[in-house]
Rosetta silent file (secondary structure, phi, psi, omega in degrees, C-alpha in Angstrom):
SEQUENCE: XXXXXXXXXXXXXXXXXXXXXXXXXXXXXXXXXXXXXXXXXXXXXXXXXXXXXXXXXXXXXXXXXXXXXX
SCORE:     score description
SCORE:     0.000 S_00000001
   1 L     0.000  127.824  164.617  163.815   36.101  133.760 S_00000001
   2 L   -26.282  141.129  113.336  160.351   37.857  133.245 S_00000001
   3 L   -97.074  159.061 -177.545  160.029   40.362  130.561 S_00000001
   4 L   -67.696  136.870  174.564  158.036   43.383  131.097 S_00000001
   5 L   -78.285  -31.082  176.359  155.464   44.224  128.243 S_00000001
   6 L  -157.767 -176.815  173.977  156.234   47.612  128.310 S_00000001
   7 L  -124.819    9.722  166.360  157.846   50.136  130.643 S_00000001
   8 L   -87.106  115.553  161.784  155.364   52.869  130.228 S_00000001
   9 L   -83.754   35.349 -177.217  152.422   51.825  132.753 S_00000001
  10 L   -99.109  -66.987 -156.145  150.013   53.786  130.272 S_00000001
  11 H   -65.252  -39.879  178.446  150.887   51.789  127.135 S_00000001
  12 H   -51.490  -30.390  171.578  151.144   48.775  129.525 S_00000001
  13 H   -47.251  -53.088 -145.992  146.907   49.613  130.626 S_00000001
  14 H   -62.629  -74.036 -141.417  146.130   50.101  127.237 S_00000001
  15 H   -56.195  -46.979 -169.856  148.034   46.362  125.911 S_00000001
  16 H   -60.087  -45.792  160.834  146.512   44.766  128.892 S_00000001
  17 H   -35.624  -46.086 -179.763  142.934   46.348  127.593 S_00000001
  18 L   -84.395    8.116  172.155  142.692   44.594  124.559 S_00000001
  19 L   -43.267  130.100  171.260  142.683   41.391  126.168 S_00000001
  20 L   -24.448  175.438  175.309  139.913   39.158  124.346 S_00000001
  21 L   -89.292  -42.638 -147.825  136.276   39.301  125.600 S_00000001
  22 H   -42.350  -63.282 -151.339  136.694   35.282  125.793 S_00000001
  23 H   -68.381  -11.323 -172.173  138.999   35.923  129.016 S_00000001
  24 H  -116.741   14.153  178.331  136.973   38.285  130.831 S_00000001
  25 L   -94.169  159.397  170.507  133.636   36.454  130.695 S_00000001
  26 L   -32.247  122.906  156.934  132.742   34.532  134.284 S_00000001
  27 L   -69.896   14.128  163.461  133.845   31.331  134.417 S_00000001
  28 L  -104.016   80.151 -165.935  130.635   29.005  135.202 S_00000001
  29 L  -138.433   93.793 -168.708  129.614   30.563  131.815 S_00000001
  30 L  -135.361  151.518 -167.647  128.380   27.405  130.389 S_00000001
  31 L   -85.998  156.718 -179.684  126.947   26.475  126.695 S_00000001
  32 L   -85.628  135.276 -166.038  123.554   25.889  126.141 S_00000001
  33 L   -17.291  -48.778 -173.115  122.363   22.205  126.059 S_00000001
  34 H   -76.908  -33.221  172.639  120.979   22.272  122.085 S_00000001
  35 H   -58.119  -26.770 -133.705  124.543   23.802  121.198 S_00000001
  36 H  -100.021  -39.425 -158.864  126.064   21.249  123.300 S_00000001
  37 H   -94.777  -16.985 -176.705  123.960   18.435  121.050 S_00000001
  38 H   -63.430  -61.044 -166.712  124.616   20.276  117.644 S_00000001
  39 H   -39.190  -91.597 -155.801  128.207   19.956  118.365 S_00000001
  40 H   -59.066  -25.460  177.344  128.175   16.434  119.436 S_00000001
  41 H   -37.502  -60.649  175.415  125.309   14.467  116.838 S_00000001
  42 H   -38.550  -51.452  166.589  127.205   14.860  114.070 S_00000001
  43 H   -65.477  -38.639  141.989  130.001   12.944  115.530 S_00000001
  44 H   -18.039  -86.852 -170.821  127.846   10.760  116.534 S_00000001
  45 H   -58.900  -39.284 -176.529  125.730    9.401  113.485 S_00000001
  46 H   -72.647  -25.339  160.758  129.514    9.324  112.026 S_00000001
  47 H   -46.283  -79.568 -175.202  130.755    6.881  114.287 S_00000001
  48 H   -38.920  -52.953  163.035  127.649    4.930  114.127 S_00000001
  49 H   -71.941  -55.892 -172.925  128.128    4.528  110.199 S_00000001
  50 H   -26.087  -77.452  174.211  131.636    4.520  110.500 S_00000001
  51 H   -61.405  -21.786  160.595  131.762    1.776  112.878 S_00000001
  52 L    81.858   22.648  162.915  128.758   -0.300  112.113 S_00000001
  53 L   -46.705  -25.052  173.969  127.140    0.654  115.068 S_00000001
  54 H   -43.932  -61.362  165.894  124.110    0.446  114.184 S_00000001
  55 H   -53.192  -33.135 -174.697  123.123   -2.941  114.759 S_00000001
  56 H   -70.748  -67.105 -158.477  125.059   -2.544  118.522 S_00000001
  57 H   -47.707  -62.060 -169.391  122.284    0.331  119.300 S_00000001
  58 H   -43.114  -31.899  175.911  119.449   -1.582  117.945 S_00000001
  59 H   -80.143  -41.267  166.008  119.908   -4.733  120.418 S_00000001
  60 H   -53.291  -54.299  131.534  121.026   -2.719  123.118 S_00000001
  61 H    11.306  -72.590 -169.280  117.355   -0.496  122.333 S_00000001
  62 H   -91.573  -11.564  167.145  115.335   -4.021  122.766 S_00000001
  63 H   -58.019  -42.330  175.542  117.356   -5.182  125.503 S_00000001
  64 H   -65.748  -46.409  176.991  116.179   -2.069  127.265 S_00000001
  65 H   -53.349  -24.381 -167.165  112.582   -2.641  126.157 S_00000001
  66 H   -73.278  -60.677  160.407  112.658   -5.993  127.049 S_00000001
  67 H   -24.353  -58.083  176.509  113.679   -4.744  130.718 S_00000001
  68 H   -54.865  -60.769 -150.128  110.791   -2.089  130.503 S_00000001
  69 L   115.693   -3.124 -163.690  108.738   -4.416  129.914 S_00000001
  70 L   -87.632    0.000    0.000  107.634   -3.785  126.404 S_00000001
C-alpha cells in the first residue's frame, strides 16, 4: 500500500516544490567534453602507474606509427 505524502494538497504542492534542481533539468543535458576528461585522466595516469602500463602504451604508440608509416 502507497502512502500519501500529505493529505493537504497545499502542503503536498509545496513538498513536491522543493524537489532538487538536479531532477527538473532536461534530460539530454550532457557534460562538457574537458569535464568529461578532468574526471577521467586522473584515473587514468593511475592505472597506468599502477599497472605498469606504461611500457603496453609505448609499443602499442609505435605499432601505430609503424602502420602510419612513420
Amino acid at each position: 500500500m502507497a502512502t500519501e505524502i500529505s493529505a493537504d494538497p497545499a502542503r503536498r504542492r509545496r513538498l513536491l516544490a522543493i524537489r532538487p534542481a538536479r531532477s527538473r533539468r532536461p534530460a539530454d543535458d550532457r557534460r562538457h567534453p574537458v569535464v568529461a576528461l578532468a574526471m577521467a585522466l586522473p584515473c587514468a595516469i593511475a592505472l597506468l602507474l599502477l599497472f605498469g602500463g606504461w611500457e603496453q602504451m609505448v609499443s602499442q604508440t609505435e605499432a601505430v606509427a609503424n602502420l602510419i608509416g612513420r
